[in-house]
CHARMM-style PDB file with segment names, atoms N, HN, CA, C and O in Angstrom:
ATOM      1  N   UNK     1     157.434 -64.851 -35.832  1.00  0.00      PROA
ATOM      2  CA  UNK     1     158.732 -65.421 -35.527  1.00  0.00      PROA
ATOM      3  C   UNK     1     159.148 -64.982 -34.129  1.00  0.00      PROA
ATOM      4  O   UNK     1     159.206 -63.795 -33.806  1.00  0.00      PROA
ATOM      5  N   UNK     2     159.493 -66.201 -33.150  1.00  0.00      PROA
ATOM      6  HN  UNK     2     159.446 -67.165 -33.413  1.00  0.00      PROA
ATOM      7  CA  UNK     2     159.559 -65.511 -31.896  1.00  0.00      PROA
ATOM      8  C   UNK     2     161.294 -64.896 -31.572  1.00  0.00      PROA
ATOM      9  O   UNK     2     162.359 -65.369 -31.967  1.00  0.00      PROA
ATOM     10  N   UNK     3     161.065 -63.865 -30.837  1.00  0.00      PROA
ATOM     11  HN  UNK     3     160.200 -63.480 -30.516  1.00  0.00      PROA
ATOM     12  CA  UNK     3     162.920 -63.297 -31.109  1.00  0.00      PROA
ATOM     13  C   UNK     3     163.328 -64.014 -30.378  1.00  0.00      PROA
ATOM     14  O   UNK     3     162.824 -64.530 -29.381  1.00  0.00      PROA
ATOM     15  N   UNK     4     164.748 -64.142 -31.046  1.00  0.00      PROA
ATOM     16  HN  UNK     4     165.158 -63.723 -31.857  1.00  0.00      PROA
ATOM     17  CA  UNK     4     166.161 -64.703 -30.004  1.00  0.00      PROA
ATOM     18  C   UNK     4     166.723 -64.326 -29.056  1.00  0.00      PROA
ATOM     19  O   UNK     4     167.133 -63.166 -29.103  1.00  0.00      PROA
ATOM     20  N   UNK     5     166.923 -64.962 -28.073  1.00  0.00      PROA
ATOM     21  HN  UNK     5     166.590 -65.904 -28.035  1.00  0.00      PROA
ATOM     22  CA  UNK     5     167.465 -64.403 -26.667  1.00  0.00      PROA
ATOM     23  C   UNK     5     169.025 -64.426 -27.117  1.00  0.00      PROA
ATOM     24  O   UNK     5     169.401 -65.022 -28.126  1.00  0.00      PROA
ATOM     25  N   UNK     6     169.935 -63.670 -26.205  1.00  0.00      PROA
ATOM     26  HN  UNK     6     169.630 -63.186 -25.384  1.00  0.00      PROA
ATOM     27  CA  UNK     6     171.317 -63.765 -26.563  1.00  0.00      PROA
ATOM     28  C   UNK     6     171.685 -64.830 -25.325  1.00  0.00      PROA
ATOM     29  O   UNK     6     171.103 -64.919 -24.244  1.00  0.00      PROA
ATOM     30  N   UNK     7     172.874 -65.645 -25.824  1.00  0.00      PROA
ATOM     31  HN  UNK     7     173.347 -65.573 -26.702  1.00  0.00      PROA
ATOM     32  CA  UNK     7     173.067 -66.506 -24.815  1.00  0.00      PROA
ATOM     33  C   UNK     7     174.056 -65.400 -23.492  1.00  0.00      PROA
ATOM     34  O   UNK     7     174.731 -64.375 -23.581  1.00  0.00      PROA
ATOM     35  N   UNK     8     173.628 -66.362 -22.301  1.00  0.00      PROA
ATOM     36  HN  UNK     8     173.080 -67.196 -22.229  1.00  0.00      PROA
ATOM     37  CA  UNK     8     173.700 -65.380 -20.983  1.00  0.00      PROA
ATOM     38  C   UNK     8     172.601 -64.569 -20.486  1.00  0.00      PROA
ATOM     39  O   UNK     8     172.489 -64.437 -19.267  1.00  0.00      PROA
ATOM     40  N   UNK     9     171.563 -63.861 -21.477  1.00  0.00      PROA
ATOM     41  HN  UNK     9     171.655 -63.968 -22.467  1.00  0.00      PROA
ATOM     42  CA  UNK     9     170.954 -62.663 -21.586  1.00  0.00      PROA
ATOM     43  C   UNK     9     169.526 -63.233 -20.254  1.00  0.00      PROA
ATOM     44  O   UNK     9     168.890 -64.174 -20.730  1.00  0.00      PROA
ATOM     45  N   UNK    10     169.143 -62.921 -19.174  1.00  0.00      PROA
ATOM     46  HN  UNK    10     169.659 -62.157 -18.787  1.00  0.00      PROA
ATOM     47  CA  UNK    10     168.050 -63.186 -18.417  1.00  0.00      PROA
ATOM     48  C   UNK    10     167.075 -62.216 -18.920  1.00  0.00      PROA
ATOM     49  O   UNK    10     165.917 -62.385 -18.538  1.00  0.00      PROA
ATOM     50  N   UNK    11     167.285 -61.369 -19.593  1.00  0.00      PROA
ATOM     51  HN  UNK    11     168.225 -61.232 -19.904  1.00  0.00      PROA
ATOM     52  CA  UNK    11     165.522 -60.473 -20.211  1.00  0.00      PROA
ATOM     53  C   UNK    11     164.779 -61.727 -20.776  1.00  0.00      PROA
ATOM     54  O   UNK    11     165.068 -62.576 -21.619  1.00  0.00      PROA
ATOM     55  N   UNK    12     163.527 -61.455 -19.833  1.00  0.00      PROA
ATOM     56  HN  UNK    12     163.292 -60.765 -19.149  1.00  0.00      PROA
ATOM     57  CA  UNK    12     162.178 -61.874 -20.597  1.00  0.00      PROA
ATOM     58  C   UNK    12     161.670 -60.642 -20.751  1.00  0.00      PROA
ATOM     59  O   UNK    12     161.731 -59.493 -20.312  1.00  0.00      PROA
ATOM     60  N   UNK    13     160.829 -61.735 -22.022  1.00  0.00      PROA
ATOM     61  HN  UNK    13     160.779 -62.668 -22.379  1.00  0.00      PROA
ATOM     62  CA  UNK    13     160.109 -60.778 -22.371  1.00  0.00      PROA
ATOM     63  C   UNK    13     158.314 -61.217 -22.477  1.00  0.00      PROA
ATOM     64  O   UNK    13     157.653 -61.852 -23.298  1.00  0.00      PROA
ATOM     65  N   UNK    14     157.981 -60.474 -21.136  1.00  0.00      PROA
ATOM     66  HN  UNK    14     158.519 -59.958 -20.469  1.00  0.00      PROA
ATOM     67  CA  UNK    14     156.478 -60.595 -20.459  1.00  0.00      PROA
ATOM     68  C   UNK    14     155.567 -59.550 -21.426  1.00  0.00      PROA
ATOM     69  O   UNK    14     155.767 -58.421 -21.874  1.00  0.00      PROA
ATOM     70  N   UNK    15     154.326 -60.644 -21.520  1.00  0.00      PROA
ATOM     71  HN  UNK    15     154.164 -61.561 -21.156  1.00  0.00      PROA
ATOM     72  CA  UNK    15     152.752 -60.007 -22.085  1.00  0.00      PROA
ATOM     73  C   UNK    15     152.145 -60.017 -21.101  1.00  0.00      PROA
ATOM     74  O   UNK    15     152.187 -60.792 -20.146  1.00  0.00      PROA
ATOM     75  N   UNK    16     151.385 -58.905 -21.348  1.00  0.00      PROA
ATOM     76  HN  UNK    16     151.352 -58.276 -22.124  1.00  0.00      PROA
ATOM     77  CA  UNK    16     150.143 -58.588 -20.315  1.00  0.00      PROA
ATOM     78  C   UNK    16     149.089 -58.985 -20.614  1.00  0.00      PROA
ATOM     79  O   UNK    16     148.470 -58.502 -21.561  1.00  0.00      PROA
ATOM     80  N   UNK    17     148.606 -60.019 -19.834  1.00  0.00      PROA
ATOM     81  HN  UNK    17     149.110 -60.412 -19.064  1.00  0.00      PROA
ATOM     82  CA  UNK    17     147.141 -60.607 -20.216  1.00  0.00      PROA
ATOM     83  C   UNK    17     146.175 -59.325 -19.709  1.00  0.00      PROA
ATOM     84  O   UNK    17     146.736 -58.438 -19.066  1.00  0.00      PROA
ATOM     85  N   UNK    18     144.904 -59.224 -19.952  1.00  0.00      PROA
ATOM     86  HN  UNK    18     144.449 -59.945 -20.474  1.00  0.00      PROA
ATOM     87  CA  UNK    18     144.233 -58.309 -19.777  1.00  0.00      PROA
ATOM     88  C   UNK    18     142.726 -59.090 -20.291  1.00  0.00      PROA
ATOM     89  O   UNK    18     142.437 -59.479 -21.423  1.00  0.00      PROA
ATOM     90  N   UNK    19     142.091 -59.140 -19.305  1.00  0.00      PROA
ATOM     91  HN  UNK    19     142.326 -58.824 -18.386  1.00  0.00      PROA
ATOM     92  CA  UNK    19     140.411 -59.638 -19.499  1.00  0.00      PROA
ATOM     93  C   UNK    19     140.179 -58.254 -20.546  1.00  0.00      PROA
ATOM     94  O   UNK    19     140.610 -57.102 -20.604  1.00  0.00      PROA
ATOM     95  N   UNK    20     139.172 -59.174 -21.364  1.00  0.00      PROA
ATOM     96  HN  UNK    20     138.822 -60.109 -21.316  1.00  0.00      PROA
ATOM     97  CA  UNK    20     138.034 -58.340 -21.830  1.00  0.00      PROA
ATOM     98  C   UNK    20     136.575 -59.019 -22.085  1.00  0.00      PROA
ATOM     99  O   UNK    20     136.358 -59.699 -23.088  1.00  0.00      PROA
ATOM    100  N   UNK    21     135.594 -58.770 -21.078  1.00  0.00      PROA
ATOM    101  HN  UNK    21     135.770 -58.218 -20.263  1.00  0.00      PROA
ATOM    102  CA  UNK    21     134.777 -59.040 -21.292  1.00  0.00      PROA
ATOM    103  C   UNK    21     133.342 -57.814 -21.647  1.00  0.00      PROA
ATOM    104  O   UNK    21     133.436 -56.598 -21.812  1.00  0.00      PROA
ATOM    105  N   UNK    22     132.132 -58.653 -21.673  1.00  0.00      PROA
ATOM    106  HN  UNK    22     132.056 -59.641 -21.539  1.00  0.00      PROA
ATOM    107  CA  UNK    22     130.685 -57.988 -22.009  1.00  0.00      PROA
ATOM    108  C   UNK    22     130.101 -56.768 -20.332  1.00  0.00      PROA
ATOM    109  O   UNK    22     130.027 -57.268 -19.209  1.00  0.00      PROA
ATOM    110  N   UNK    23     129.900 -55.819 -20.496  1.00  0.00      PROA
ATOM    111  HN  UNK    23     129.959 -55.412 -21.408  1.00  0.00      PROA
ATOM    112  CA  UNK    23     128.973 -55.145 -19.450  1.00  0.00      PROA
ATOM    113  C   UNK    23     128.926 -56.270 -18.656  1.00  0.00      PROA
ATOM    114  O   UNK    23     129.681 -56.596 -17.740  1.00  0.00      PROA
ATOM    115  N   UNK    24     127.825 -56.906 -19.169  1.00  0.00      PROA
ATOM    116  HN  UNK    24     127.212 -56.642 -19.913  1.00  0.00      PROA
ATOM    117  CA  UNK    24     127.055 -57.888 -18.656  1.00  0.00      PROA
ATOM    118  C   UNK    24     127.784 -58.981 -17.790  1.00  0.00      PROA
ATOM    119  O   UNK    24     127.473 -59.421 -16.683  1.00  0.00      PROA
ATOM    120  N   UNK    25     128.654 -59.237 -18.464  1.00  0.00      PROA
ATOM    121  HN  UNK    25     128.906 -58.879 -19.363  1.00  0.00      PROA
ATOM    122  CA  UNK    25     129.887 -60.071 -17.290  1.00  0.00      PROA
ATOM    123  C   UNK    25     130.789 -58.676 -16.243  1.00  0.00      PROA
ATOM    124  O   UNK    25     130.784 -58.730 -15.013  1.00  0.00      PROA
ATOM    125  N   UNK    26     131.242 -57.937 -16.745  1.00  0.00      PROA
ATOM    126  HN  UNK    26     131.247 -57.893 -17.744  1.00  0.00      PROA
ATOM    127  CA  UNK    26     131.781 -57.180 -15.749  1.00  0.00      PROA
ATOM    128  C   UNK    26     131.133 -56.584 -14.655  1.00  0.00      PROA
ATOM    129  O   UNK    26     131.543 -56.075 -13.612  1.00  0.00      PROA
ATOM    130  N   UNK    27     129.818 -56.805 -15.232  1.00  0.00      PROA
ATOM    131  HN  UNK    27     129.484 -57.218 -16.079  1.00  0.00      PROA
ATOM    132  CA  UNK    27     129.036 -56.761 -14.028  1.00  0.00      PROA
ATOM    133  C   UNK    27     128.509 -57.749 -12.768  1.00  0.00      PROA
ATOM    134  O   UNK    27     128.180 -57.515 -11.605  1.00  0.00      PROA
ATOM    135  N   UNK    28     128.579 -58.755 -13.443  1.00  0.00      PROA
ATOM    136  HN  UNK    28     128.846 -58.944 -14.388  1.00  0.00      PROA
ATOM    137  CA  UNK    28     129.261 -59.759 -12.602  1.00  0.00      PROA
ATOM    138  C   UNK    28     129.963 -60.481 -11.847  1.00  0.00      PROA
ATOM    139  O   UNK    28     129.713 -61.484 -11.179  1.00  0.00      PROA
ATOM    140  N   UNK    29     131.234 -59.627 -12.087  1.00  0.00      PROA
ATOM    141  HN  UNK    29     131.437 -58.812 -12.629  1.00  0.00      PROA
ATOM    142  CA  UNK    29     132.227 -59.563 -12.282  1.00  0.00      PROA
ATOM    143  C   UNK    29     132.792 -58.820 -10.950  1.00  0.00      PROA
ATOM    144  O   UNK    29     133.867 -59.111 -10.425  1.00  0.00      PROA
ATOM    145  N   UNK    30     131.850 -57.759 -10.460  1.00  0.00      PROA
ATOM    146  HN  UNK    30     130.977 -57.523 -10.886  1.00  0.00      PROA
ATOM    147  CA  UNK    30     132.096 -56.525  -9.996  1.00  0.00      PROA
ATOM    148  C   UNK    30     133.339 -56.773  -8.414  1.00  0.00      PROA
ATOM    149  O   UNK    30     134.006 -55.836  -7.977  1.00  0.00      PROA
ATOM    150  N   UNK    31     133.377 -58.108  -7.855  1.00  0.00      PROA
ATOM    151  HN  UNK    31     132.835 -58.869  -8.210  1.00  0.00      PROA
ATOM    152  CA  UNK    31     133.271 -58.161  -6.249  1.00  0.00      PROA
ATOM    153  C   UNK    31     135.038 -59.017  -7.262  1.00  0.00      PROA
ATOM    154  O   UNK    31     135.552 -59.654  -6.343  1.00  0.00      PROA
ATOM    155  N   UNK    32     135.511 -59.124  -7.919  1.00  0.00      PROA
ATOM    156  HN  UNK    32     135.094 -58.607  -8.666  1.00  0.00      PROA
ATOM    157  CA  UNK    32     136.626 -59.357  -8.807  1.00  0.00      PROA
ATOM    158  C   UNK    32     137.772 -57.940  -8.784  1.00  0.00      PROA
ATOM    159  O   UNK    32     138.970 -57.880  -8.506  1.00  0.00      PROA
ATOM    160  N   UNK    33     136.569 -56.677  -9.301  1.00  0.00      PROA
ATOM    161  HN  UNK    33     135.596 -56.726  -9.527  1.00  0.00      PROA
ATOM    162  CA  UNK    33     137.381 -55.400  -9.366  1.00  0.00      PROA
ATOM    163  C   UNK    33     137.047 -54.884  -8.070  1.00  0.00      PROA
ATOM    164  O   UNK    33     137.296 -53.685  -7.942  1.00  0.00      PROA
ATOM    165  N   UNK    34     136.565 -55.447  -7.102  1.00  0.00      PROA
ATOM    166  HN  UNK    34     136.363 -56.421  -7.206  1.00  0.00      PROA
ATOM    167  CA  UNK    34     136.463 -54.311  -5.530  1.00  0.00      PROA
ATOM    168  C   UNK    34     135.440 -53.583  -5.541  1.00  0.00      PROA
ATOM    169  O   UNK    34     135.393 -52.646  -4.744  1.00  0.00      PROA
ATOM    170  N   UNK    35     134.487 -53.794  -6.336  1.00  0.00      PROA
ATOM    171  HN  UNK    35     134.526 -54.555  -6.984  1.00  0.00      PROA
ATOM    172  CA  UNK    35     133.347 -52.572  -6.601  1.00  0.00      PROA
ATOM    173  C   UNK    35     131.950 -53.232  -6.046  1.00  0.00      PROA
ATOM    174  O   UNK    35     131.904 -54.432  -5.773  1.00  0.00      PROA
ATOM    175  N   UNK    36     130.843 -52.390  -5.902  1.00  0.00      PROA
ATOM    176  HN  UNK    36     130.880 -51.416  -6.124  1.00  0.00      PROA
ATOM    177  CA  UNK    36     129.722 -52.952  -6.253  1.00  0.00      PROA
ATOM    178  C   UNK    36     128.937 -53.269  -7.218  1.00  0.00      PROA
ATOM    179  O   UNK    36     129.381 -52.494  -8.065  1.00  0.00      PROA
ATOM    180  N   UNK    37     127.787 -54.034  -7.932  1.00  0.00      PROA
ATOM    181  HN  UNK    37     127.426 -54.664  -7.244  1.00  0.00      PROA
ATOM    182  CA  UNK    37     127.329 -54.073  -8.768  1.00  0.00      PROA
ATOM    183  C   UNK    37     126.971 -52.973  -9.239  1.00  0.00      PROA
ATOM    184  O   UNK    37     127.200 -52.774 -10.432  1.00  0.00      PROA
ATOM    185  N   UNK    38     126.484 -52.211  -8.654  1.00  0.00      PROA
ATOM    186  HN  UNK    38     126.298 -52.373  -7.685  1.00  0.00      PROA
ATOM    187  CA  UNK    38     125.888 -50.790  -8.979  1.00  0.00      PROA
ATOM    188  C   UNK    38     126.541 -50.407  -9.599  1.00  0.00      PROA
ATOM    189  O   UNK    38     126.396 -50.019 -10.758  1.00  0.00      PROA
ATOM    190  N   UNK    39     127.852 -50.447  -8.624  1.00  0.00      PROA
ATOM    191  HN  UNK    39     127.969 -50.762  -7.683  1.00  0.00      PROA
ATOM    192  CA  UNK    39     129.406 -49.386  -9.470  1.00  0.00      PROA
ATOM    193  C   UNK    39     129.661 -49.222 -11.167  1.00  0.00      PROA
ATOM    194  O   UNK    39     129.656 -48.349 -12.034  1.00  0.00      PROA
ATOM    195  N   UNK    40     129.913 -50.855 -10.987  1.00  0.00      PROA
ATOM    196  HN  UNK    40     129.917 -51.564 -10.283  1.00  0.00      PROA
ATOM    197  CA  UNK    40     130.029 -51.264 -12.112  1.00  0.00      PROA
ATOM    198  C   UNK    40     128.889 -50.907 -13.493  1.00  0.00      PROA
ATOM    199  O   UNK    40     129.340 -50.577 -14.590  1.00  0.00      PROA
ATOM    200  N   UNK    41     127.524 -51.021 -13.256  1.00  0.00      PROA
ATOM    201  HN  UNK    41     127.158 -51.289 -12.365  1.00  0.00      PROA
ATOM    202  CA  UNK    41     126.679 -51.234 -14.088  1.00  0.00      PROA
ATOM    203  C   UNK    41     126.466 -49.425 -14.594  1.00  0.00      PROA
ATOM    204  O   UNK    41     125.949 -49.027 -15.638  1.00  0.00      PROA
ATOM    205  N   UNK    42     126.977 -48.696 -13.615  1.00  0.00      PROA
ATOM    206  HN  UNK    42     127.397 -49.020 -12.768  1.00  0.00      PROA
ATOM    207  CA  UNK    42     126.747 -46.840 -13.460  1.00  0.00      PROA
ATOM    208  C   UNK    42     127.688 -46.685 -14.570  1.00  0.00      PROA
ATOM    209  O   UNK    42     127.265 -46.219 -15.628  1.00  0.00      PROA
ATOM    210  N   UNK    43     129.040 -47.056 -14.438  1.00  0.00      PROA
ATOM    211  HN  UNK    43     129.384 -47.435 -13.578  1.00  0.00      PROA
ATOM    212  CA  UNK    43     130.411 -46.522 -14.979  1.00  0.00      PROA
ATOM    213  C   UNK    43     130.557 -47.400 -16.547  1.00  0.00      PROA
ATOM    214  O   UNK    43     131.230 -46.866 -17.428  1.00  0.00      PROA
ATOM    215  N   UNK    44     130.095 -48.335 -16.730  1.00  0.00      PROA
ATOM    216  HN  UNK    44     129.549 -48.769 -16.014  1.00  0.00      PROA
ATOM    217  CA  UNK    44     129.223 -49.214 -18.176  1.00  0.00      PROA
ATOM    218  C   UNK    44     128.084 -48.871 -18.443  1.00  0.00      PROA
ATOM    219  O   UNK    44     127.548 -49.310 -19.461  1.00  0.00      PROA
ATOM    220  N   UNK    45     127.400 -47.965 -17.563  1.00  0.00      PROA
ATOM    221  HN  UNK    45     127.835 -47.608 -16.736  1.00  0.00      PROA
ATOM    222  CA  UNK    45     125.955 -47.490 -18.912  1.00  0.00      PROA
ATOM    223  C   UNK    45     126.142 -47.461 -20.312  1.00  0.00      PROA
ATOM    224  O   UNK    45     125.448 -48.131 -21.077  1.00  0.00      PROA
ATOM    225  N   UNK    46     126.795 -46.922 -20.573  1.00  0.00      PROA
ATOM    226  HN  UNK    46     127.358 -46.378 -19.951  1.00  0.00      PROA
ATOM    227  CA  UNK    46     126.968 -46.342 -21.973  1.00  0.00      PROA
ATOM    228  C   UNK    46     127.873 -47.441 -22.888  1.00  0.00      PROA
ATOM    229  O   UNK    46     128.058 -47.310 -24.098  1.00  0.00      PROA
ATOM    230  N   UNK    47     128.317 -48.378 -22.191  1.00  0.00      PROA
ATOM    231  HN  UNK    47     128.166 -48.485 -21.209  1.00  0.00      PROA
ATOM    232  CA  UNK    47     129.302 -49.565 -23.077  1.00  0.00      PROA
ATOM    233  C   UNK    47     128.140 -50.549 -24.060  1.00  0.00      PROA
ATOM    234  O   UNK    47     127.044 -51.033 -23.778  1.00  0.00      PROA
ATOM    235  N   UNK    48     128.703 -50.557 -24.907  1.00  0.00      PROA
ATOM    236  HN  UNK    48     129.593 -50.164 -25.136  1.00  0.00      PROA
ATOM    237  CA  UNK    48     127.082 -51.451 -25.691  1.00  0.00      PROA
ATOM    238  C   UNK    48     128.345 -52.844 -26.313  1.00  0.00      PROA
ATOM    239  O   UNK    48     127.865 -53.833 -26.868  1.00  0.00      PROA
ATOM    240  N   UNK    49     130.118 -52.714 -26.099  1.00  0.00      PROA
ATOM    241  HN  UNK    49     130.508 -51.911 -25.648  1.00  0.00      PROA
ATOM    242  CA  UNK    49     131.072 -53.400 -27.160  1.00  0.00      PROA
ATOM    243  C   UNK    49     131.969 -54.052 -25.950  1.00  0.00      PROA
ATOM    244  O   UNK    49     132.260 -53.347 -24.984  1.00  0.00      PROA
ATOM    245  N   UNK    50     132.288 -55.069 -26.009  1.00  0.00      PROA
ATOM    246  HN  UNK    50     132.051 -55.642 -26.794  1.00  0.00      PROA
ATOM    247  CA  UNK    50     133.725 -55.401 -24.968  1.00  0.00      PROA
ATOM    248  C   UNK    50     134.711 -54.291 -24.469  1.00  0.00      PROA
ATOM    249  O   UNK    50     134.850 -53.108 -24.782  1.00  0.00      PROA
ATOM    250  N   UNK    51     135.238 -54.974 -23.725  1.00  0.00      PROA
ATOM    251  HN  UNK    51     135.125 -55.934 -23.471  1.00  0.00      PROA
ATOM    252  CA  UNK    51     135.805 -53.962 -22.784  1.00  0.00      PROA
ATOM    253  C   UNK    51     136.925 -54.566 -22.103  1.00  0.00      PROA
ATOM    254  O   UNK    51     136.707 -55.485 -21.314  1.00  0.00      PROA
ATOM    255  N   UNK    52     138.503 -54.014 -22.390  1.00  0.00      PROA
ATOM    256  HN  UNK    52     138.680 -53.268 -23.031  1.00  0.00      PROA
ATOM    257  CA  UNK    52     139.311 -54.381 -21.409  1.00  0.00      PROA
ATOM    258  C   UNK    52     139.120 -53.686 -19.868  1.00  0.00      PROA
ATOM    259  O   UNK    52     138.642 -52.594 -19.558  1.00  0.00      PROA
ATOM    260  N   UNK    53     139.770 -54.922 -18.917  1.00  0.00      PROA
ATOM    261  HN  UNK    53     140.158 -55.808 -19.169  1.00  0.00      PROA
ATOM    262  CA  UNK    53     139.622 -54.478 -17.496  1.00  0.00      PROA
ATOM    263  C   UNK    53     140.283 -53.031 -17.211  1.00  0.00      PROA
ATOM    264  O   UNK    53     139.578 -52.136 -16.745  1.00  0.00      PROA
ATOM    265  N   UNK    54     141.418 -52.855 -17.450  1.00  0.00      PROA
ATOM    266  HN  UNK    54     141.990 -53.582 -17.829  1.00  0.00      PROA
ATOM    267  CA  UNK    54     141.902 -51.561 -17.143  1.00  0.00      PROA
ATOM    268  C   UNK    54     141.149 -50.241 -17.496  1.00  0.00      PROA
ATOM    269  O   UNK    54     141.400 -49.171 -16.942  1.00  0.00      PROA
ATOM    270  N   UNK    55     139.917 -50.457 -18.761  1.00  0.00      PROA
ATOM    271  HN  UNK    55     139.713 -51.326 -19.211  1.00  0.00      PROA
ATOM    272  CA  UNK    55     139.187 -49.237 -19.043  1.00  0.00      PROA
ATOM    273  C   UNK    55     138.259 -49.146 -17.973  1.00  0.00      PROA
ATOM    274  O   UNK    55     137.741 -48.088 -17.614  1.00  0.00      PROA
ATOM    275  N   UNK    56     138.038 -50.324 -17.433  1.00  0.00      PROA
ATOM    276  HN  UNK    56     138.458 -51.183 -17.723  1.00  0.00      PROA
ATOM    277  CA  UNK    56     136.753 -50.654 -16.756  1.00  0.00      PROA
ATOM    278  C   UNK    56     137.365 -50.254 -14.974  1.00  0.00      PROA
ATOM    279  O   UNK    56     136.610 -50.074 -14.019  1.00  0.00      PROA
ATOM    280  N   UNK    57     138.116 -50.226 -14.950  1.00  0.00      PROA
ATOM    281  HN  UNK    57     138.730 -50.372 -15.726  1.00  0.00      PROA
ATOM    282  CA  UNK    57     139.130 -49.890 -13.652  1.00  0.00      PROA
ATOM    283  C   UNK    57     138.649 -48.318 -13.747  1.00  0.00      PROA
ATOM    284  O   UNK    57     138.030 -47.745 -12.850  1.00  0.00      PROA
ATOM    285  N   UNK    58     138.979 -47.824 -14.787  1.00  0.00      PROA
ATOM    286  HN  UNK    58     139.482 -48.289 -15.515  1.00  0.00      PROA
ATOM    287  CA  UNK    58     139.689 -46.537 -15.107  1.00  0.00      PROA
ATOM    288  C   UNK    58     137.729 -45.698 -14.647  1.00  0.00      PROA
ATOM    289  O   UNK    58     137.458 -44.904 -13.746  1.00  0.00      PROA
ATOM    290  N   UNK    59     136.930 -46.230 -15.537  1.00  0.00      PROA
ATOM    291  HN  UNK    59     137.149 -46.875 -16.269  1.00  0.00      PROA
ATOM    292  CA  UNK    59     135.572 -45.993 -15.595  1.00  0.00      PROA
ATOM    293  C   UNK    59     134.828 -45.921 -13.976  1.00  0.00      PROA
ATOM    294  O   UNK    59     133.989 -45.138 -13.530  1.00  0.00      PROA
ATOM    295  N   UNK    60     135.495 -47.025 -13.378  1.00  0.00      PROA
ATOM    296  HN  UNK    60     136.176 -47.661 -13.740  1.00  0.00      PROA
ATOM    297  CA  UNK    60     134.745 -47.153 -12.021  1.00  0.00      PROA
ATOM    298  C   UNK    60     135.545 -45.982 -11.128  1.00  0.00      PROA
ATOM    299  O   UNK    60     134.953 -45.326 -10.270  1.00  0.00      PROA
ATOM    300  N   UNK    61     136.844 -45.819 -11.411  1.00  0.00      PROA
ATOM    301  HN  UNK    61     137.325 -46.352 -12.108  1.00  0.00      PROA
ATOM    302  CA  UNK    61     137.020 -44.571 -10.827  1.00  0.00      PROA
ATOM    303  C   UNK    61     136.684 -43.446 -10.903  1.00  0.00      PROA
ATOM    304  O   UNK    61     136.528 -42.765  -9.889  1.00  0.00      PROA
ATOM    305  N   UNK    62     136.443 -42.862 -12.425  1.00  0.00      PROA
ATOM    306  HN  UNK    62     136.569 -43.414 -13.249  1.00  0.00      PROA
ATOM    307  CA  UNK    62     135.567 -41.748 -12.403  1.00  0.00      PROA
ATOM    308  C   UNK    62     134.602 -41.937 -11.896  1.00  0.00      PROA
ATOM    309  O   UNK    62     134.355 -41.114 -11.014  1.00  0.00      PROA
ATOM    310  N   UNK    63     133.537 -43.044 -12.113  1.00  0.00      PROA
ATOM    311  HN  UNK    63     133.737 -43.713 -12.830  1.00  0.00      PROA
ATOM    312  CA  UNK    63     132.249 -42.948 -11.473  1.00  0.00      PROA
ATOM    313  C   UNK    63     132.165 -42.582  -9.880  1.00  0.00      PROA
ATOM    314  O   UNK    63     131.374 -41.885  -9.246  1.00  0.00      PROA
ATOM    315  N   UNK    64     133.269 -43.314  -9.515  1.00  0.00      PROA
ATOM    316  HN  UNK    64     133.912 -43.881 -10.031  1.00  0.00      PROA
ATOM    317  CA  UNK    64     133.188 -42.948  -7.902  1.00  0.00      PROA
ATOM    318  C   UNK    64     133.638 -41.268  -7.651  1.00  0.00      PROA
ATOM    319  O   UNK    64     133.140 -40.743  -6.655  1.00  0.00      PROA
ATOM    320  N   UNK    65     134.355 -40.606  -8.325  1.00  0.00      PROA
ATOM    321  HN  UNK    65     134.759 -41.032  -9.134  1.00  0.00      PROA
ATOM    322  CA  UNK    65     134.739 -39.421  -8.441  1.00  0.00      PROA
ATOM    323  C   UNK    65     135.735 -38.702  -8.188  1.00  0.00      PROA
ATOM    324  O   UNK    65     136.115 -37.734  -7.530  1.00  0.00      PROA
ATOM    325  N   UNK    66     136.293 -40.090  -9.496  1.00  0.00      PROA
ATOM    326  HN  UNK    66     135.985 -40.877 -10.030  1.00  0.00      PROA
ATOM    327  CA  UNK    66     138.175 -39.683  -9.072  1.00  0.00      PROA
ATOM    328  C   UNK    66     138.466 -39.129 -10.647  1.00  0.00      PROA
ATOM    329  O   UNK    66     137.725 -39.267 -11.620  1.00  0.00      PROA
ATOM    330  N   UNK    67     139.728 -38.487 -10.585  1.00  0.00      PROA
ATOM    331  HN  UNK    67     140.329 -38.375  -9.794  1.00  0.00      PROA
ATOM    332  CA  UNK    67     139.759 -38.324 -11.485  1.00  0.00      PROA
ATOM    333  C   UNK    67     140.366 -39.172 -12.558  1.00  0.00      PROA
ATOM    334  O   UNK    67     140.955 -40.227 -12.319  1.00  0.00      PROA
ATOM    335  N   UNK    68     140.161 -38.560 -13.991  1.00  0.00      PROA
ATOM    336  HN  UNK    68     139.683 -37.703 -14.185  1.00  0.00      PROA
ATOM    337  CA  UNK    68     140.879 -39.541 -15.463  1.00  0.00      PROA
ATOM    338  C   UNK    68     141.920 -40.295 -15.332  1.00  0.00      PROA
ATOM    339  OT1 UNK    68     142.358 -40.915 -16.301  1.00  0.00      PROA
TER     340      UNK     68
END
């Protein structure tokens, strides 16, 4: 049931889309998040399941050697 706005009231109310795709596409993907393929494919070794972008953000920064 979608909620009721109050009349006058300008709040929206915004969703955050958020990709989730395969390694295999985010690796593809890579020149999308600013990275290189490499980057990408280093910081997803270990992903075998989908993946939202922001983990995959989060991943390529450690890999480069930033922190959590």
């Amino acid at each position: 049931m979608a909620a009721e706005k109050e009349p006058g009231s300008k709040a929206v109310k915004q969703e955050k889309f958020e990709l989730i795709k395969t390694r295999e596409q985010w690796i593809e993907s890579a020149s999308y998040l600013g990275a290189e393929r490499h980057e990408v494919a280093g910081a997803l070794f270990n992903v075998s399941e989908k993946i939202k972008e922001s983990d995959v953000r989060k991943r390529i920064k450690v890999y480069r050697g930033g922190d959590e």
